[in-house]
Every structure is written in C-alpha cells, then in structure tokens.
Residue, then its C-alpha position, 0 to 999 in steps of 0.5 A: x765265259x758266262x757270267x754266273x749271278x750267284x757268282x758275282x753275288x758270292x764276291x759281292x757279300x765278300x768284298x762287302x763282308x771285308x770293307x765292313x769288318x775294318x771299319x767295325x774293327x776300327x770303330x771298336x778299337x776307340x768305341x764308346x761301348x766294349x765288347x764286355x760292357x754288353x753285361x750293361x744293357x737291360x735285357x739279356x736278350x740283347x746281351x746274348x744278340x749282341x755277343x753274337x754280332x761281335x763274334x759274327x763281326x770279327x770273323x769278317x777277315x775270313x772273306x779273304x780266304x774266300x776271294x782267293x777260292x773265287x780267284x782261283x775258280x774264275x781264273x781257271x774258268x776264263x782260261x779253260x773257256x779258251x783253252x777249249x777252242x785254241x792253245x793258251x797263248x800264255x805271253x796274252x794272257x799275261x798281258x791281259x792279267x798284266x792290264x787288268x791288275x796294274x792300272x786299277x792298282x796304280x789308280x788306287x795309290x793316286x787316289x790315296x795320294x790325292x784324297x782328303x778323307x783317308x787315314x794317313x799313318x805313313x809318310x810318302x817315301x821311297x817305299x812307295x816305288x816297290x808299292x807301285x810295283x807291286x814288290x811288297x814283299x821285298x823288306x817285307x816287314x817295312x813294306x807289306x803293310x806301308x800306306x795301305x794295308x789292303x794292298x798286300x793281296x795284290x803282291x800275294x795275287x801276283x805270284x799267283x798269277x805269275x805261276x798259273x800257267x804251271x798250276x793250270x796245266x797240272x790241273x788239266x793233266x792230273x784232274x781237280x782232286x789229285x791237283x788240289x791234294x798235290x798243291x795242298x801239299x806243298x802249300x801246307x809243307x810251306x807253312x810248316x817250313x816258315x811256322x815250325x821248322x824255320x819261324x818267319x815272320x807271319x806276313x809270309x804267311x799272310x800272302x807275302x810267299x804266296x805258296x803259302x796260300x796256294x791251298x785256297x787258290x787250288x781249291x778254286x780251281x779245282x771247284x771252276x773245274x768241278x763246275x765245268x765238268x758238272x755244272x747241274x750237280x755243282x749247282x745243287x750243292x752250292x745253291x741248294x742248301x747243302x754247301x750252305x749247312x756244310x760251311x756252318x757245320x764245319x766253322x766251328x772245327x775250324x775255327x780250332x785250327x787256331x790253337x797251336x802252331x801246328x793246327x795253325x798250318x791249315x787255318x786259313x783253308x779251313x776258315x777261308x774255304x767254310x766262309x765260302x761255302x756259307x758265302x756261296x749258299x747265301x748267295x744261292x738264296x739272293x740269287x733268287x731276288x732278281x732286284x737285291x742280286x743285280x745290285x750285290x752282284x754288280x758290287x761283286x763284278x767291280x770288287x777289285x776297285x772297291x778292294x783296294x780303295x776302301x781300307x783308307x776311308x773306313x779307318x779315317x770315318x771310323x776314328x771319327x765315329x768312335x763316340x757314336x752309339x752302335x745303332x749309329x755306328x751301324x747307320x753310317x757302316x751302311x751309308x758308307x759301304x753304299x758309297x764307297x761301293x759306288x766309288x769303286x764301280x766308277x774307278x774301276x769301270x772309267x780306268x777299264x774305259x781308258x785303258x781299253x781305249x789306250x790298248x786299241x790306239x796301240x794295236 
C-alpha cells in the first residue's frame, strides 16, 4: 500500500499533539503561573492569547480519539490492498499484528525499567506480567494506569485487533456508512449499558472495553474505504480545506457533549472525530513544505515507539521545570518532543531490524 504523506503527517501532529499535552499538563499541575493569574499580566492582549493556548492546550487529550480513526483507516487499507489480490490469511495477519505490536511494547516496559529519567509513582510488582501481556484490563482499576499510563491504548488496541477480521468483513458486505451506522450502534449502546444503565468505572470507557470506542475505530475504516473508493474527491475534502473548516465549526458542539451523562455517550467520537479533521486539514496544508512534511511525517511513521515511551519522560522534565517561567516551559517542550521523537524512531526502527532478522532465521 502506498504511503500517503499528508497521512503520515496527520499522526505525526497527533502523536505530537499527545506528548506535548502531558508534559503541559504536568508543568501546570505545579507551575509558577496558574491559569487564573493571566489577569496578572499588562497587557490584555496577551491575557486573552494566553486564555486561548490554555484552552487550546487542554484539548490535546482529543488526539487520541484521532489515533484510533487513523488505526482504523490504515488498518483497513492494509488489509484491503491484500485482500484485492488473494483471501486474507487471517492466522498471518494476526501474526504479523502480533509482531508488530508485541516487541516494541515489550521494548517500552525494559526501557522504562532500566531508564533514569522517568517518573516512577509505582513499585514493580506482580502486576507487571498482565503488563506485559497487554491484559490491563484484568482488576482494571489496579492495572489500567500501573506504571505508565500511555499504555492503556495498547489493551484497548488489542481487542480491536482481536475482532478485525469480524468488522472487516462486515465493512466489506454492507459498505462504509451502513457499517459505520451499525458499529456506531453498538459502540454507543455499550456506553449507554456502562454510563447509565449499570455505571462502570470510567476506564472502561476509556478503552478498557474496547467496544466502547469501536465508534472512532469504524469511522476510520469506513474513511480508508471511502478513500479507496475515492481517492480524488476524498482528497478534495481533507486537503482542500473543507475537512478543515468542518472540524472547527463542529468543535464547539462538541465539546457540549460533555455536560450530562447521556451527551457523554457520544463525546469521544465527536471530539476525536473533529480533532481529526482539523488534524488531517492542517496536514493537508504542511504537506504542501516537502522539507517540514518529511519530518513530521517520519515522526508520525514511527509513532507507535514515541506513543509509548514518552509519557514517563515528560512527567519527570516536567515536575522538575515547574518554577520556570512559561516562555521556558515552551523552550524546553520543543527541545524535549524533538528528542524524544528521536528517541522513538530509534527504538522502534532498531527493534523493527531485529525482529525482522529474528523472523527470517525462523523461516
């Protein structure tokens, strides 16, 4: 399947948009200057500017909605491309998911372990072989969160996964909208079982029962196929502008999804699926720098590794930077995505090497 640039950039800004939102989440948890004490500040200019990156700044947690609408619209191309030519061989795809999703997880927990700069807020205990199986949502309460937060996707992820074959064929037999209108259903129906009916704790919601974010997960498949099937009107609307002035128009209703329990049912689609679109059409606009998109771009190739290393890092720079004025702070959030960017990309191109070596001695 061919890479798409504006893609790659799209889940480069959201993998981005993630690692920066919890370090400014931490920062502001201890920082020298709160949210209200811009009323401090001469000017009232940057008053209302700074009101407006705060609020800009806490909507970062919206880009993983995003990630799992680009999960999904990747994933079904990948399988679709293949399926084109022959039946999917369901027991190598899951092989190949399996080798793609493991080793670089399993890579994440050794370097936490073995790390100096990271936050450690929990001992290493017993918990950390349903960690490392990826079973956090066993005692979901104990183990969602344990050691490193970020890694609740991959459980989430997981099921996901576990299930495709099932989404894809029902994709495939009833076309995009029909599917997505179905797994919107029972996505939603979920939700409104564990918000309403039989109140769960939140983390299942979160991703721990992973139907309960099979709305965004379709809504990328369903985008991979309209793609597919479309390719240049698909691109008009994403790249032209359209998509973009669609997700800021839409933002604000969604953000009232908020406000009572039963709105709360269909948050995270709406907040996710308008993050992306302003996502995608910002993308559509670097796309157009050959220089700026090759860079963004290769962050967004390699997200997975920075996704699940980066959480650690941030929290510890970030309770240590808490006394630095915000131009600093914003100095050193740069500096820091830059490396860790970095950081990823390596960990995740030298595991991808080894285990590609690995699996052709075995074949």
């Amino acid at each position: 399947m061919k890479r798409l640039v504006w893609l790659d950039v799209a889940k480069g800004l959201s993998i981005l948009t993630v690692v920066y939102f919890h370090f400014f989440t931490t920062y502001f948890e201890h920082g020298s200057l709160r949210p209200d004490d811009w009323s401090n500040l001469a000017s009232s200019a940057i008053t209302i500017l700074g009101n407006v990156w705060l609020f800009v700044s806490g909507l970062g947690f919206h880009a993983v909605g995003a990630f799992i609408i680009l999960s999904g619209w990747v994933l079904m191309q990948s399988t679709a491309s293949r399926a084109a030519s022959a039946p999917v061989a369901w027991g190598k795809w899951y092989r190949a998911r399996l080798l793609r999703l493991y080793p670089m997880y399993w890579v994440a927990h050794l370097v936490y372990l073995l790390s100096p700069f990271v936050a450690r807020f929990e001992q290493v205990d017993s918990r950390i072989v349903l960690s490392l199986l990826g079973l956090r949502f066993v005692d979901i309460t104990m183990n969602f969160m344990y050691l490193n937060a970020a890694w609740w996707y991959f459980s989430m992820l997981i099921q996901l996964y576990l299930i495709f074959p099932l989404l894809f064929w029902t994709a495939r037999k009833l076309g995009p909208w029909t599917f997505l209108l179905i797994a919107c259903a029972v996505g939603f129906f979920a939700r409104y079982l564990l918000l309403i009916v039989y109140p769960q704790d939140g983390l299942w919601l979160l991703g721990g029962f992973a139907i309960c974010r099979l709305p965004e997960f379709a809504f990328g498949m369903a985008l991979g196929m309209w793609y597919s099937q479309s390719p240049a009107r698909a691109e008009r609307f994403f790249l032209g502008g359209a998509a973009l002035v669609t997700g800021l128009l839409l933002y604000p209703a969604a953000l009232q999804l908020y406000h009572n329990g039963y709105t709360y049912i269909f948050v995270d689609l709406g907040t996710g699926g308008c993050f992306f679109l302003v996502t995608v059409g910002v993308a559509g606009i670097i796309a157009r720098f050959a220089r700026v998109a090759k860079v963004i771009g290769l962050v967004g190739a390699f997200s997975y590794g920075l996704y699940l290393v980066h959480q650690p890092y941030v929290i510890w720079l970030g309770l240590r930077i808490r006394q630095q004025p915000i131009w600093m702070f914003l100095l050193i959030a740069v500096a820091t995505m830059a490396v860790l960017s970095a950081w990823g990309i390596v960990l995740e191109k030298g595991t991808n090497a080894l285990l590609n070596k690995f699996t052709k001695k075995t074949a």
